[in-house]
N, C-alpha and C positions, 0 to 999 in steps of 0.2 A: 586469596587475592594476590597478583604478582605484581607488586609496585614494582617502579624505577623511576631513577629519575637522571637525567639525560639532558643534553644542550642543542638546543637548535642549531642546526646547520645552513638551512634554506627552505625557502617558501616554493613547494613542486607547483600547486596549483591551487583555485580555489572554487566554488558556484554556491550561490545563495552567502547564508548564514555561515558554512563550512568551508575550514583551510584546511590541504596537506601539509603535512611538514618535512622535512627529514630529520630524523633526530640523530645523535649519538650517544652512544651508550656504555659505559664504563667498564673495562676488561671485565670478564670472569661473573657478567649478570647472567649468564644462561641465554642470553639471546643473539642474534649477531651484532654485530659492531655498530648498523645502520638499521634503523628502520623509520617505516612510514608512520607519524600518529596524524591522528585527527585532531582539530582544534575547533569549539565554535564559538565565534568570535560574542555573542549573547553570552557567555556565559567565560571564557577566559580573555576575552577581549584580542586586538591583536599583535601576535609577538613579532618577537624580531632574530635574526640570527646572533648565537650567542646569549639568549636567555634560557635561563635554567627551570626544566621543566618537570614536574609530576607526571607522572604516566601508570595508567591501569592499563598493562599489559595480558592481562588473564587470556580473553579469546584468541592474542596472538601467539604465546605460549604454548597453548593446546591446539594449535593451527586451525580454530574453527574458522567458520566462515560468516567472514566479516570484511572480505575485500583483502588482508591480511593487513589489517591496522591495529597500531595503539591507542589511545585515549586518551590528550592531555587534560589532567583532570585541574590543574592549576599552574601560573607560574608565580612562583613566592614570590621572584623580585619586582615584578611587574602587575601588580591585581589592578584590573579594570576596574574604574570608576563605578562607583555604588550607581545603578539603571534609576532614572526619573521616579521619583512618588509620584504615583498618578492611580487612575483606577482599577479595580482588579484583587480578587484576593482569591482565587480561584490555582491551589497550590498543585502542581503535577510533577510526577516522578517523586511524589508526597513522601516523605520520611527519609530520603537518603541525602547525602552531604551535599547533591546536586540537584535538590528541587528546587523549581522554578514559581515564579508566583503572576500569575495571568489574568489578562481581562477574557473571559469566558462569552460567548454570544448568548446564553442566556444567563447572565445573573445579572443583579440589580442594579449595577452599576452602568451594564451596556447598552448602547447607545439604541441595539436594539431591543431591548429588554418587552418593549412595549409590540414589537413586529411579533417578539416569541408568544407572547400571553394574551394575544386576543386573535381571533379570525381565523381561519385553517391549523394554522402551527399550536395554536392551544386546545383545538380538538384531537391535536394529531393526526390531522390528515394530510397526505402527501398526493391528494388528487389525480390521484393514477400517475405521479413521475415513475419513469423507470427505472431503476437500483441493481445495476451489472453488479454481481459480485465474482470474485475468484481467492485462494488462497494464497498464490505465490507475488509476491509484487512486482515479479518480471511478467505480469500478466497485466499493468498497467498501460504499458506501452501498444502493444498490439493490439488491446479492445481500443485504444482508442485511436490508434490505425482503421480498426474495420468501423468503428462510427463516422469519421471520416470520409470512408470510402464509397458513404453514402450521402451522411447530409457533414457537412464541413461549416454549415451555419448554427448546429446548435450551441447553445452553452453547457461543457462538461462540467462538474466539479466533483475532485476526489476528496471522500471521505478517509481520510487514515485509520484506523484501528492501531490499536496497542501492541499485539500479539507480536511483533520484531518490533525493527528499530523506532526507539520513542522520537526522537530529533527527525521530522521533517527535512529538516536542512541534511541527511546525508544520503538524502537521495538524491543521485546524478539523474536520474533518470526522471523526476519531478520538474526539475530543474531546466533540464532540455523542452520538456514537453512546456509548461508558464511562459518560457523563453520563446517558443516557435509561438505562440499565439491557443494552444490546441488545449490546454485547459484551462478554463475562467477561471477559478479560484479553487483553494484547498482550504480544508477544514479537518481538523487534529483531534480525535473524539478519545476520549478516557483518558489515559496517564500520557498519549502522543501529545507533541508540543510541538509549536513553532508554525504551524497552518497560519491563511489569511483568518481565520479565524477559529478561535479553540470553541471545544465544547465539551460541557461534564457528562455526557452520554451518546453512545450513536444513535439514539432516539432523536436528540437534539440536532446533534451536529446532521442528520438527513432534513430535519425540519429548517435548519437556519440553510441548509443547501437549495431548501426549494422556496422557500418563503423572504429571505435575507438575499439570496445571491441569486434568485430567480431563475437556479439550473433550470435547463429543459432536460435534463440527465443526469445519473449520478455514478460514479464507480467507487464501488467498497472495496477495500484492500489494508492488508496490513502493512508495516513498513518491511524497509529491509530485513533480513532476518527470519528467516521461516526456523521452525525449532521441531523437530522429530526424532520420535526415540523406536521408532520399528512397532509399537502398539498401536492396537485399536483407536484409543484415545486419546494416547499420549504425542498429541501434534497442535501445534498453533493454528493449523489451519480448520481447526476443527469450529471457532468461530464462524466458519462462512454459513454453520448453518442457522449460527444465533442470528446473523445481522438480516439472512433472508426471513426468519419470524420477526425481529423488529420491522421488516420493510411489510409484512403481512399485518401484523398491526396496525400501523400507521396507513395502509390502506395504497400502498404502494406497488410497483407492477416487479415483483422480484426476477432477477433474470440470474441462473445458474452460469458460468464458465465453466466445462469439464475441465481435469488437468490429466490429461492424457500425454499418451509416448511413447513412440515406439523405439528410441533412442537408448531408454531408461534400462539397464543390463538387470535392476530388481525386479523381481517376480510381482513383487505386490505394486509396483508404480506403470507396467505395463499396458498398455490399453486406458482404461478408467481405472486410475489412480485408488489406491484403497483410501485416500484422502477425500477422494470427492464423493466414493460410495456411503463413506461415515459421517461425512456432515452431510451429503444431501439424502444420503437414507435413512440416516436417524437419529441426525438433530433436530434436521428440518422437520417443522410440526405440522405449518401452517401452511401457504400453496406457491409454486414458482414454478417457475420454468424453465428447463435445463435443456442449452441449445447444443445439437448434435451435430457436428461439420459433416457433409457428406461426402468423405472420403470412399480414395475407389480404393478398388482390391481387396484381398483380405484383410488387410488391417480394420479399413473402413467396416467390413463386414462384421471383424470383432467388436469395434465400439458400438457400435448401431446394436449388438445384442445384449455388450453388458449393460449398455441404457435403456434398454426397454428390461432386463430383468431388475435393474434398478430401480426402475418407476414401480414395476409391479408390486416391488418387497418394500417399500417405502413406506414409513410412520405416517409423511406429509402428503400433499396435495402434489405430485409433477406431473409436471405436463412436458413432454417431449416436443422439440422443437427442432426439424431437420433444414438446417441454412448452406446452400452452396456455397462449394469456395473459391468461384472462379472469379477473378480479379484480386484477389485477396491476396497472393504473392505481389503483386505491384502495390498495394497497397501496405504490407509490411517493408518493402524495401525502400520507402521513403519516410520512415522513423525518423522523426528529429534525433534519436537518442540511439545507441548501438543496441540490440536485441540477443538479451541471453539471458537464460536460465537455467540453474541448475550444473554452469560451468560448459554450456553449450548455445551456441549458435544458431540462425535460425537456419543455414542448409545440414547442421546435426540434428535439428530435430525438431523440421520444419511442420509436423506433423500438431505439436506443442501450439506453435504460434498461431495455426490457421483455428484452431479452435478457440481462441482468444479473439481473435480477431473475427472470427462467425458470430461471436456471440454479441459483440461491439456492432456489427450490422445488424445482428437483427434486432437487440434494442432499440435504434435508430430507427427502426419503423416500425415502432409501437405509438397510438394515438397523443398518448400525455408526450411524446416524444416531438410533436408536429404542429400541437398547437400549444405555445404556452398559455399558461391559464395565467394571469394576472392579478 
C-alpha cells in the first residue's frame, strides 16, 4: 500500500458526493510534487485548503487507470461529524477501514421492505422489464443515448455492479446523465455504495428497480474501473454474464451490448471482444439477446460473423439481434456527458459506441419497455 500524506492546496472541482482536490506532497515521496486526490465528502467530510491529508496513492503509483487520482482516505485534523443514528445496518466495502453502514432497499428496516416481500418482487418476477447489460461503464452513456433516440419517455434506472469502482459518487458520467434528466434513479448492488438506493444482491437491486422505482428499463453495468489481465477469465467483466442469468431468472427480457472495435491495436479486443465472447458464450447459461450494429463494410462483415459463430458455440440461449445505426451518430453527439472509452473518443472509435447505442434502441422497443406494468 503507498501511503502519503500531503496538504491541500485547492478545491479543482466537484459532482454529486465527490471532490477533486490538489494536494501537495512532501520532497522525495516518489511522486510528483502535485497531485489530484479524490475525497468523498460521506465519508471524510469537507476539507479545506491547508488541511493535512491521508492519501492511498497505490493505483496512482502504478499509473493504473483510475483517472490518475489519489485517495483521501482521512483528514486527522478535521474528521467529519459521526453520520445520524437512523436505520440501516446493511455494511458494504464490509471489513476494510472504509466500510460503510447502509439502509439497504430490502432489509427490514426499509421503508420498502414490505414493496420487496410480497407481489411480483417476492416471486422474483421482473415481468418482462428489459435488462441492457454491457461490461465497460463507458457503455453507460451511449445505451442510453440510443434509448433516447427512441422513446425519451421512459424511466431508466442503472443498476451498479461491484466489479470497479464501489462509490457511485465517482462517476462523472452518472452524474451528468441524473443531472440532464436521462436516468430516474440508481441503485448500488453487492459491495457498490452510494445509489438512490443500495441493495445486498443484483437480484434485488433489479427487483427494487422494477417494483420500488417502477423502471420501464434497466442498465447493468459495473462502476468505473474495469480490471484485466489478458486471460480467458481473468476480467471483471466477465460478470455480464452472471447478471444476464440473474435477469433469466427473475424472468426478465436480457439484452446483450457487444464491446467491439476496430480502434482497439489488441488482437484479442478486435471485432467482438474476447470479453464479450466469454461471458456471453460461457457464462451465460440461461437465454438473452445480443444485439448486432449493422455496420457496412468489412468490419461490419467481421462482426456480423464472429456473432453468429458465437451464438452457435454458446453454453446459453442467444438470440441474435441485427439494429441499424442510422441516426445514432446524432444521437451520441448529444450526450450530456463527454464519450470515451478505453482512452478514446467517439470519432476514435465510433464503431464502440454505435454498438452501445444499438443496443439502448433496440431495448426500447421491446414490449415490457411500452407498457408499464403497474
Amino acid at each position: 500500500m503507498h501511503w502519503r500524506v500531503g496538504t491541500i492546496t485547492a478545491r479543482i472541482r466537484s459532482w454529486d458526493d465527490a471532490v477533486e482536490y490538489a494536494v501537495t506532497l512532501p520532497p522525495a515521496s516518489g511522486l510528483p510534487d502535485s497531485v489530484r486526490a479524490v475525497g468523498y465528502r460521506s465519508i471524510v467530510g469537507d476539507l479545506l485548503a491547508g488541511d493535512r491529508v491521508l492519501l492511498n496513492a497505490s493505483a496512482l503509483s502504478r499509473a493504473l487507470g483510475t483517472g490518475g487520482y489519489a485517495f483521501i482516505v482521512a483528514a486527522p485534523d478535521r474528521l467529519p461529524p459521526d453520520p445520524p443514528s437512523g436505520p440501516g445496518h446493511i455494511v458494504k466495502a464490509r471489513y476494510t477501514p472504509l466500510q460503510q453502514m447502509l439502509l439497504a432497499v430490502d432489509e427490514q428496516e426499509s421503508a420498502h421492505h414490505t414493496a420487496m416481500t410480497t407481489g411480483p418482487a417476492a416471486s422474483g418476477d421482473l415481468a418482462g422489464m428489459p435488462v441492457i447489460v454491457a461490461d465497460l461503464h463507458s457503455a453507460l452513456a451511449p445505451i442510453v443515448c440510443g434509448v433516447r433516440s427512441l422513446r425519451s419517455d421512459l424511466r431508466v434506472v442503472y443498476v451498479m455492479t461491484d466489479g470497479g469502482a464501489l462509490p457511485i459518487a465517482f462517476s462523472r458520467a452518472v452524474s451528468a446523465l441524473r443531472a440532464a434528466g436521462w436516468i430516474a434513479a440508481t441503485v448500488t448492488a453487492g459491495q457498490a455504495f452510494g445509489g438512490d438506493h443500495e441493495a445486498v444482491t443484483l437480484h434485488s437491486g433489479l427487483l427494487a428497480a422494477r417494483w420500488v422505482l417502477d423502471a420501464d428499463l434497466c442498465v447493468v453495468i459495473q462502476g468505473p474501473g474495469n480490471v484485466g489481465t489478458g486471460t480467458a477469465y481473468g476480467f471483471s467483466g466477465v460478470a455480464v454474464g452472471e447478471a444476464l442469468n440473474a435477469v433469466d431468472v427473475l424472468g426478465g427480457r436480457g439484452v446483450g451490448a457487444l464491446r467491439i472495435s476496430a480502434a482497439d491495436p489488441r488482437p484479442r479486443h478486435q471485432g467482438i471482444s474476447h470479453h464479450s465472447r466469454t461471458a456471453y458464450g460461457r457464462i451465460l447459461l440461461g437465454g438473452a439477446t445480443l444485439v448486432v450494429p449493422a455496420l457496412d463494410g468489412p468490419f461490419g462483415d467481421l462482426v456480423r460473423d464472429q456473432a453468429h459463430a458465437l451464438a452457435s458455440t454458446a453454453r446459453g440461449r442467444l438470440d441474435l439481434a441485427a439494429e441499424p445505426v442510422e441516426g445514432l451518430d446524432d444521437a451520441l453527439a448529444a450526450s450530456p456527458t463527454p464519450l470515451s472509452s478505453m482512452g478514446r473518443g467517439l470519432s476514435e472509435d465510433r464503431e464502440y459506441f454505435l454498438a452501445q447505442a444499438a443496443a439502448g434502441r433496440y431495448a426500447a422497443r421491446l414490449p415490457a419497455a411500452t407498457v408499464r406494468v403497474t
